[in-house]
C-alpha distance (Angstrom), angle and dihedral (degrees) to the residues before:
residue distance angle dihedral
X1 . . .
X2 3.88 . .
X3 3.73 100.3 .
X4 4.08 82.8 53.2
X5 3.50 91.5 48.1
X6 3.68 94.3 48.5
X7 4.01 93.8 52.9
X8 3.86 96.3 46.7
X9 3.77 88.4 82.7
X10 4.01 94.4 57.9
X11 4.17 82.2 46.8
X12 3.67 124.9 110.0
X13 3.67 120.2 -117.4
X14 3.78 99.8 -100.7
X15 3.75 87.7 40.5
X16 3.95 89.8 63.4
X17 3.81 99.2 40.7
X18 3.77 85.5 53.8
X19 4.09 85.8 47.5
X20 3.55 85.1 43.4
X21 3.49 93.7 55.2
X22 3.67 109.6 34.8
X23 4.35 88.3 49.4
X24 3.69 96.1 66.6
X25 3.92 92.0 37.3
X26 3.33 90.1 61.7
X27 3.65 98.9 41.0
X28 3.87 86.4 54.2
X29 3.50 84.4 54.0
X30 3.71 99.0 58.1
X31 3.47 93.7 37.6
X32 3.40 102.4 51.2
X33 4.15 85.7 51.1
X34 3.39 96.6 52.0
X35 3.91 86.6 46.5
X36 4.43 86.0 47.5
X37 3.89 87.1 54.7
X38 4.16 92.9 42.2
X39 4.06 85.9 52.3
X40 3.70 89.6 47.9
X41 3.73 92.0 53.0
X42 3.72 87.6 47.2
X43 3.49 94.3 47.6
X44 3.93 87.0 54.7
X45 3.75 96.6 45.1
X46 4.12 89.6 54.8
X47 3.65 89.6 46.5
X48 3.99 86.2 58.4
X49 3.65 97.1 40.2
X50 3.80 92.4 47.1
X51 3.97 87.1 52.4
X52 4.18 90.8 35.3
X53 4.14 83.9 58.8
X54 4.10 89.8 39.2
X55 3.88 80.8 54.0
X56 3.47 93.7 49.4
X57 3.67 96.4 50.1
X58 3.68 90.2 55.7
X59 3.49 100.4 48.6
X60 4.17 85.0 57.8
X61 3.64 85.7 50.0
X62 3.86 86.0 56.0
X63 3.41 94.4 47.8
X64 4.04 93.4 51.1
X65 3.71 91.6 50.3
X66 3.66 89.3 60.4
X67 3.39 97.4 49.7
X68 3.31 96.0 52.3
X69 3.69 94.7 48.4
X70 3.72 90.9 45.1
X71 3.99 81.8 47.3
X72 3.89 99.8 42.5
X73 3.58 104.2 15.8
X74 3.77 92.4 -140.5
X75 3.70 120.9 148.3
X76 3.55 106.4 -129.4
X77 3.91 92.9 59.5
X78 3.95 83.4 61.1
X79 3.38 100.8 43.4
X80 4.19 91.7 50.7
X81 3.76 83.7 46.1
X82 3.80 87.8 62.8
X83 3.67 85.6 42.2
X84 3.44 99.2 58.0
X85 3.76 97.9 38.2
X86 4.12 80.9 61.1
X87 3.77 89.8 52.9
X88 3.89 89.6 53.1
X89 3.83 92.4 52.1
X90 3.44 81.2 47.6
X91 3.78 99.2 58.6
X92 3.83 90.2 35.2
X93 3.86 88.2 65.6
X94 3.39 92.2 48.0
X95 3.78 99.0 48.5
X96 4.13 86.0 44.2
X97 3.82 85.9 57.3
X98 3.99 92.9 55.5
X99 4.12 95.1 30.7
X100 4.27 106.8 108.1
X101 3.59 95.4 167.2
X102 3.83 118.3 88.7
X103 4.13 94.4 -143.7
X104 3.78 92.8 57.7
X105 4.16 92.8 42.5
X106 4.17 85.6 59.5
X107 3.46 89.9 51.5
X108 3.86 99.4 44.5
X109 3.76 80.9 51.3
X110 3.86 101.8 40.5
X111 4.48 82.8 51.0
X112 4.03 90.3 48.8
X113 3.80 85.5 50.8
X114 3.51 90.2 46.4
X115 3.99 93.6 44.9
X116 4.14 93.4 50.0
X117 3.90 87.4 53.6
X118 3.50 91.6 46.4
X119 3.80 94.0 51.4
X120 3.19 90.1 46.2
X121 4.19 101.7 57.9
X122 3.71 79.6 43.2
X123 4.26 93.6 63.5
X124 3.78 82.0 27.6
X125 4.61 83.9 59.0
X126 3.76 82.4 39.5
X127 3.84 104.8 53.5
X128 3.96 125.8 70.7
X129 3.98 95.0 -139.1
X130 3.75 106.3 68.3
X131 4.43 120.7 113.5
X132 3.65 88.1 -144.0
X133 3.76 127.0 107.2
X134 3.24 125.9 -110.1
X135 3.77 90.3 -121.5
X136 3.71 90.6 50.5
X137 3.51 96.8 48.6
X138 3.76 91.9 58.2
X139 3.66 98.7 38.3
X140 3.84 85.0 57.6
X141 3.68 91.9 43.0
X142 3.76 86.6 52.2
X143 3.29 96.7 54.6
X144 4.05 98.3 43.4
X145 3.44 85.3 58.4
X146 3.94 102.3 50.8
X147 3.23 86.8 50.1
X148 3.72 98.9 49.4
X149 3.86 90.1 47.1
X150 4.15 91.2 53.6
X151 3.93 86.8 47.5
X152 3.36 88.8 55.8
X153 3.98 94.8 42.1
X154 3.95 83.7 51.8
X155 3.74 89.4 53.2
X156 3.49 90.0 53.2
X157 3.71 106.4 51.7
X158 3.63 90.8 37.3
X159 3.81 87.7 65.5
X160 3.89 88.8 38.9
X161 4.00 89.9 54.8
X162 4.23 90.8 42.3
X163 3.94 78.2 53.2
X164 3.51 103.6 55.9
X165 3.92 89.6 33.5
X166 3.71 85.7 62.9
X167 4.05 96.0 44.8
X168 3.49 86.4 47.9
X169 3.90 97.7 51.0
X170 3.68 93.6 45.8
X171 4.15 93.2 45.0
X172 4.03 81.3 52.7
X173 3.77 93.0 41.8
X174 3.98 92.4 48.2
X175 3.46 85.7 55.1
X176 3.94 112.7 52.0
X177 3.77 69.9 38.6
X178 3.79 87.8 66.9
X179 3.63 97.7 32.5
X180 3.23 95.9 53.7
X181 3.91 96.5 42.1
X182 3.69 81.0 53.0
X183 3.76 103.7 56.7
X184 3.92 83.9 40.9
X185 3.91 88.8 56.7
X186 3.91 94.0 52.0
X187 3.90 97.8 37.7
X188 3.69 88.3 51.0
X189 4.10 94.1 42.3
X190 3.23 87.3 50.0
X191 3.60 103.8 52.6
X192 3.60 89.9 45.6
X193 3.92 92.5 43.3
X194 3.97 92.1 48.4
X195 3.50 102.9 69.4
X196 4.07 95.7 41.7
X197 3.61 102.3 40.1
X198 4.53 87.3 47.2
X199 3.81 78.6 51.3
X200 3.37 100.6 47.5
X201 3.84 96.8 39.2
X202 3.91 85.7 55.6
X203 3.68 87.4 53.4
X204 3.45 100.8 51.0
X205 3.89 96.8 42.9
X206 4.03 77.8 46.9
X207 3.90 90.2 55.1
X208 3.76 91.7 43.9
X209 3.60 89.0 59.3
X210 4.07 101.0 46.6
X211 4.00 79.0 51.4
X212 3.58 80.5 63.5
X213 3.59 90.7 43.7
X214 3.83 94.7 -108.3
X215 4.02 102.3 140.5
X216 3.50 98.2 -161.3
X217 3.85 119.9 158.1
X218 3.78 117.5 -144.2
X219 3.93 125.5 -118.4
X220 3.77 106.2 -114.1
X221 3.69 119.9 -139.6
X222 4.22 111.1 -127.9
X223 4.02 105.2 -132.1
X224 4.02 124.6 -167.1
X225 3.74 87.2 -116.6
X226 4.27 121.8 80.7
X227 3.71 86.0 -147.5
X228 3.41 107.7 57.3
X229 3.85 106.1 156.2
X230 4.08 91.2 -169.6
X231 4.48 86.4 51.8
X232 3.93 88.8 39.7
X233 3.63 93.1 57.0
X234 4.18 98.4 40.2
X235 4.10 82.1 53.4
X236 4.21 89.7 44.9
X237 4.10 82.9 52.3
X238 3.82 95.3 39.1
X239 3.91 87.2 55.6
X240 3.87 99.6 41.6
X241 4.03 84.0 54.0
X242 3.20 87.5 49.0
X243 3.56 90.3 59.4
X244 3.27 101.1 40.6
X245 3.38 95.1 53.3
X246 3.85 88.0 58.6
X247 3.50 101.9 40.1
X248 4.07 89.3 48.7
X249 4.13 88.0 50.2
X250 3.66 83.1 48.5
X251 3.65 94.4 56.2
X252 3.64 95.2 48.4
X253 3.63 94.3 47.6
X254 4.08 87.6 46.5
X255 4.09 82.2 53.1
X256 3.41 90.8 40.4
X257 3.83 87.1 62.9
X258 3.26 102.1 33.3
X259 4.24 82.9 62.7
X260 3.37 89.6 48.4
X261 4.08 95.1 52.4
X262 3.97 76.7 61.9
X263 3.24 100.4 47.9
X264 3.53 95.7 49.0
X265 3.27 104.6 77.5
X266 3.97 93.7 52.8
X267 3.50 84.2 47.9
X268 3.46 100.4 62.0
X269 3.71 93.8 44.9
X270 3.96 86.8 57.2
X271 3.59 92.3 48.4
X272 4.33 86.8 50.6
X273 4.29 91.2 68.3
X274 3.72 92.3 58.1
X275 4.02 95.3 31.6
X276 3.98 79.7 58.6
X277 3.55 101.7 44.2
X278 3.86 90.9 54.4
X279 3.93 93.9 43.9
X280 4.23 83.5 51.0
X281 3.78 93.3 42.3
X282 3.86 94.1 47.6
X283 3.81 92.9 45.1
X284 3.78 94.1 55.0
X285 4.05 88.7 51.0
X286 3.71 93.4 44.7
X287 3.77 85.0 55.2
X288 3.59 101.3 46.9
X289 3.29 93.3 39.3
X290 4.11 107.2 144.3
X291 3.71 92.7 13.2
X292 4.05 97.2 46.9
X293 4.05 109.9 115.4
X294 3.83 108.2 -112.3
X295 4.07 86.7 -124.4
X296 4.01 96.8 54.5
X297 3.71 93.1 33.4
X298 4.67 81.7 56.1
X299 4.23 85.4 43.5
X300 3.71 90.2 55.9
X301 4.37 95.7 40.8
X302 3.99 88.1 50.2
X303 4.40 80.0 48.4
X304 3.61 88.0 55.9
X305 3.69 93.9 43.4
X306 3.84 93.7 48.7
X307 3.78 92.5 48.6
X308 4.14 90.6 48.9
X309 3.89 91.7 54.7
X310 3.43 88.3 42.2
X311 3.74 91.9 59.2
X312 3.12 94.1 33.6
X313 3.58 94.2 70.5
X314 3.81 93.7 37.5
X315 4.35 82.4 69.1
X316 3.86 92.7 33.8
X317 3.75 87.5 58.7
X318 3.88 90.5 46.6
X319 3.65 93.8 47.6
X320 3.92 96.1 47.9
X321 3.65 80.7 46.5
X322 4.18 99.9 52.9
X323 4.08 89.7 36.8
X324 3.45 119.4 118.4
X325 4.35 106.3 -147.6
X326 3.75 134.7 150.5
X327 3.76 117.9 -85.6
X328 4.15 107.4 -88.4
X329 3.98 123.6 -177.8
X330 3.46 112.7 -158.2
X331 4.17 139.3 138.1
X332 3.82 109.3 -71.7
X333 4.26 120.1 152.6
X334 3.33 108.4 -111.8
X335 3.95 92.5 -139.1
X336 4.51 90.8 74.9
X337 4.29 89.4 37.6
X338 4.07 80.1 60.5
X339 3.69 98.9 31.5
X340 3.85 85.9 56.5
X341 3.64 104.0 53.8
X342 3.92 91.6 47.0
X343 3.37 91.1 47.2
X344 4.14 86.6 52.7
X345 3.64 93.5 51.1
X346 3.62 104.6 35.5
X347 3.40 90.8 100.8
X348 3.92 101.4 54.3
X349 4.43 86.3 49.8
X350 3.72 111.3 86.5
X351 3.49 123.0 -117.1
X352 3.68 94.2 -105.2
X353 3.61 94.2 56.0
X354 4.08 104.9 92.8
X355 4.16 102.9 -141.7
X356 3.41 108.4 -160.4
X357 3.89 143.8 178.2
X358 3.57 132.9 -152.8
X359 3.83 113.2 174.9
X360 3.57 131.0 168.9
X361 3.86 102.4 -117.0
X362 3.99 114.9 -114.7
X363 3.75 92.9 19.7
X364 3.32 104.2 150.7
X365 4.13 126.1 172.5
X366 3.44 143.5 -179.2
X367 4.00 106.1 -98.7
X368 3.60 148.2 124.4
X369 3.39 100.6 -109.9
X370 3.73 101.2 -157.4
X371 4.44 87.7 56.1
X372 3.81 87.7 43.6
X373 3.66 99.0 43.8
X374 4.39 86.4 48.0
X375 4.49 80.5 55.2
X376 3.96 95.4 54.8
X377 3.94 87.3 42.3
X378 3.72 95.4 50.4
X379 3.47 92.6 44.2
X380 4.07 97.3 40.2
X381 4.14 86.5 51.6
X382 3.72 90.8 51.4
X383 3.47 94.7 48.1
X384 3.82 92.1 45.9
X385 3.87 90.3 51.4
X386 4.03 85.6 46.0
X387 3.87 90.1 62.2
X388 4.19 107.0 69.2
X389 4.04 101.5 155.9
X390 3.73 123.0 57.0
X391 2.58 143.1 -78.6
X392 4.38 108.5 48.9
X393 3.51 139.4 178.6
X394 3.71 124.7 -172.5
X395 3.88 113.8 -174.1
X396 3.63 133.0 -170.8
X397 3.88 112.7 -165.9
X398 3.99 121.4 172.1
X399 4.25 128.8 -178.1
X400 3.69 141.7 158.0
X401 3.90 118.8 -95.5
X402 3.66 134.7 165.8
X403 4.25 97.6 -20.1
X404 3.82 91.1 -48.0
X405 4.05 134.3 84.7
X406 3.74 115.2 -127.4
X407 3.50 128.2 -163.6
X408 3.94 131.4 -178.7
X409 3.76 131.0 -159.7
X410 3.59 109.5 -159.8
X411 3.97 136.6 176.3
X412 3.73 141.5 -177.1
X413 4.02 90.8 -126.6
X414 3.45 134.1 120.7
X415 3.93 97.3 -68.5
X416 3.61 124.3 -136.3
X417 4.03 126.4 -91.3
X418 3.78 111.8 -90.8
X419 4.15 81.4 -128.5
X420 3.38 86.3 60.0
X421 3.75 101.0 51.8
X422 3.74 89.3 83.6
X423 4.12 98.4 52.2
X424 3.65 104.2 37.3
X425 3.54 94.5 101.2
X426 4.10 94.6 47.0
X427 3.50 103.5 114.3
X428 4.05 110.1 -103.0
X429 3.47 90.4 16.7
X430 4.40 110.2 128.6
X431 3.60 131.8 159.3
X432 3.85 83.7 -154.5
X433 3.91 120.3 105.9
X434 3.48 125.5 -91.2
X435 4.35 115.6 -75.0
X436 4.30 80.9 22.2
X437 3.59 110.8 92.7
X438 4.14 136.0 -7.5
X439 3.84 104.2 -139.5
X440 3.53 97.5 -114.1
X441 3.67 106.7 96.2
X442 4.09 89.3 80.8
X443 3.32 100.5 40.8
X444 4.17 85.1 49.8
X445 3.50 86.0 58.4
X446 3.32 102.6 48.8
X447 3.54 101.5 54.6
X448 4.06 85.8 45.6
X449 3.94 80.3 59.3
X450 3.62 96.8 46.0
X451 4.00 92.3 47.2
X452 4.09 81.6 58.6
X453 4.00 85.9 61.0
X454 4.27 80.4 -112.6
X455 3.29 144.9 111.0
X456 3.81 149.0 -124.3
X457 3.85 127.7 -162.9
X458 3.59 125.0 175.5
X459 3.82 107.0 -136.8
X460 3.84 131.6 -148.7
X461 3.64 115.0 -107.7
X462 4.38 105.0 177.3
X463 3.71 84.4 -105.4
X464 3.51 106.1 -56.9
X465 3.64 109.8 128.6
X466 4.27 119.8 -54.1
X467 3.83 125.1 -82.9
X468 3.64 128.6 -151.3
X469 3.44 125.4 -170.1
X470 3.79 131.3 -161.7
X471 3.10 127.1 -172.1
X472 3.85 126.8 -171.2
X473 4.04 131.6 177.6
X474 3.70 116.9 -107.5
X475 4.12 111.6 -117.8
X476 3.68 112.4 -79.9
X477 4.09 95.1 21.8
X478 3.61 135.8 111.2
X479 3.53 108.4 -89.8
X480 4.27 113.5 -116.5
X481 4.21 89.5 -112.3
X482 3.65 93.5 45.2
């Protein structure tokens, strides 16, 4: 059985259920034979010993018979004497016919001996014409007959001891025959459970992490066999992480630019103050051109120059905004992450919405500042399509508590059901009407959140407004889900 057992680990999975299978079958099998031909023996053995104690019983029954005649003197004690000594030949024969042990076939034959010497004292006690005594006679017939009656007691427990010989040597067998069927069972479970429950412990912990949106293919073990089920299904999971790692990337980028179709328009309205000032500034110098003084003519250049930067950063934001890059932790302060997205979206919040910042000054985290900047931007443009009567205020607050940065975005809108709270962040789940929103830009943010090692919760406020809380660890802490 070794070689077997040191191939089933290079088997495919169907290959070692069958194993599985068709190994105790077959030990069944032989066990249960070997247990058929222990039951047959037994069956045997009783057999004897039933007739060995039958025996027994009628050599007593001799033995009283001849008592009683020797008592009595009657006739018909004698003659049933005679008849029982023929039974017990009788039984000996038949027990001599069924007897395969050599032991047992000397002492059916030593007791037959012993019965024909018997039967004859007993015609010798009977008959007028013998030269023995009397005395003689019936010490001899004594004798005979004590010495029949211990055969026969021999018989007997010889058949007894085979008996319990035989119990006892099938009670043993059926046990090493369960031991070992045991320790079979488990070696072979385990072998076959080893290599499916390591894969499917790697897939789970591997599913547990893309929950976290960790999309980290699995290293696939090469067997000796093409059709490994355990390799075909690491390679099916490899590929639909794969997948979802591109289709989830696609989604963001698709939100990303469906944000940016928003923003758009404000942005080109901030980008129309500066594009004016320069077209006024360069007007006035062409002009004055000749006549300008030096000093007004360097007043309006440094104009021009301000208003460039100025929208310059308006389309650096956007772009940083729209690009698609790898996710990259490093040090940025918090205060210009938040600065930028309200900035961004100032121009799709209404006048009478108040937009205000309160950051803890030289907060800085560990993010990627374009994915955290495209969190306070969803979550400021929901909130500022939340708020529909005048007037509004939208405030983002952030501080340091307990080994962990928090920061809140709050509004004075409508608020969000408190049987909401729990699916807001379900991807395709909105509160928004029909044609208005697709339910991803939560769930977006959430797994942004969750690739920062944070979390967000949306917290119930009675109505008054909606309330969500971030909350990030501070560089060189613990992070919250650790």
């Amino acid at each position: 059985m070794t070689p077997l057992v040191t191939s089933l680990p290079h088997l495919t999975i169907r290959q070692k259920v069958l194993v599985g299978v068709i190994i105790p079958v077959l030990l069944f099998a032989v066990i249960g034979v070997v247990s058929y031909q222990y039951l047959i023996r037994l069956e045997a053995t009783l057999g004897l010993m039933e007739m060995a104690d039958d025996l027994s019983n009628t050599i007593l029954e001799v033995r009283r018979y001849e008592k009683n005649y020797l008592l009595y003197g009657h006739a018909a004690d004698f003659d049933e004497s005679l008849r029982y000594i023929d039974q017990a030949r009788t039984m000996l024969a038949a027990m001599a016919a069924d007897v395969r042990d050599g032991q047992a076939h000397r002492a059916i034959a030593g007791l037959i001996a012993a019965l024909d010497a018997y039967q004859a004292r007993v015609l010798d006690l009977g008959s007028d014409g013998t030269t023995a005594s009397p005395a003689q006679l019936l010490d001899a017939l004594r004798q005979t007959g004590k010495d029949m009656v211990d055969l026969s007691l021999a018989i007997k427990n010889t058949e007894r001891s085979r008996t319990l010989q035989l119990v006892a040597t099938l009670k043993r067998q059926l046990l090493v025959s369960g031991v070992f069927i045991t320790v079979s069972g488990i070696v072979l479970a385990l072998l076959l459970a080893r290599k499916i429950l390591r894969a499917l412990g790697v897939i789970t912990q591997a599913t547990a992490e893309i929950g976290k949106g960790n999309f980290q293919t699995l290293p696939v073990p090469h067997s000796r066999q093409s059709n490994d089920e355990t390799q075909r299904v690491l390679e099916a999971f490899n590929r639909m992480t794969r997948e979802l790692k591109r289709r989830q990337d696609q989604l963001i980028q698709e939100k990303k630019l469906s944000s940016l179709g928003v923003l758009t328009s404000g942005i080109a309205h901030q980008l129309n103050n500066p594009l004016n000032n320069i077209s006024t500034s360069c007007q006035i110098l062409i002009e004055e051109q000749g006549e300008c003084d030096p000093a007004f003519a360097a007043r309006m250049l440094a104009n021009i120059q301000q208003e460039v930067l100025r929208a310059r950063d308006i389309v650096k934001g956007l772009l940083e905004f729209s690009r698609a890059k790898d996710f990259s932790m490093k040090p940025v302060a918090l205060a210009a992450v938040v600065a930028n997205a309200c900035r961004l979206v100032s121009s799709q919040v209404p006048s009478w919405i108040t937009l205000t910042q309160d950051i803890a000054p030289g907060l800085v985290l560990d993010l990627d500042a374009a994915r955290m900047q495209e969190v306070l931007i969803n979550l400021l443009l929901n909130a500022a399509q939340a708020i529909t009567e005048p007037p509004g205020a939208i405030t983002v607050t952030a501080w340091e508590e307990a080994g962990m940065a928090t920061i809140t975005v709050k509004d004075s809108g409508e608020g969000i059901p408190d049987e909401a709270l729990g699916k807001i962040f379900d991807p395709f789940y909105t509160t928004k009407e029909v044609g208005k929103g697709t339910g991803l830009g939560l769930s977006i943010v959430f797994g942004i959140i969750e690739k920062h090692q944070g979390s967000i919760v949306a917290e119930k406020t009675g109505g008054q407004g909606a309330c969500f809380v971030i909350r990030l660890p501070l560089p060189g802490s613990a992070p919250e889900n650790a």
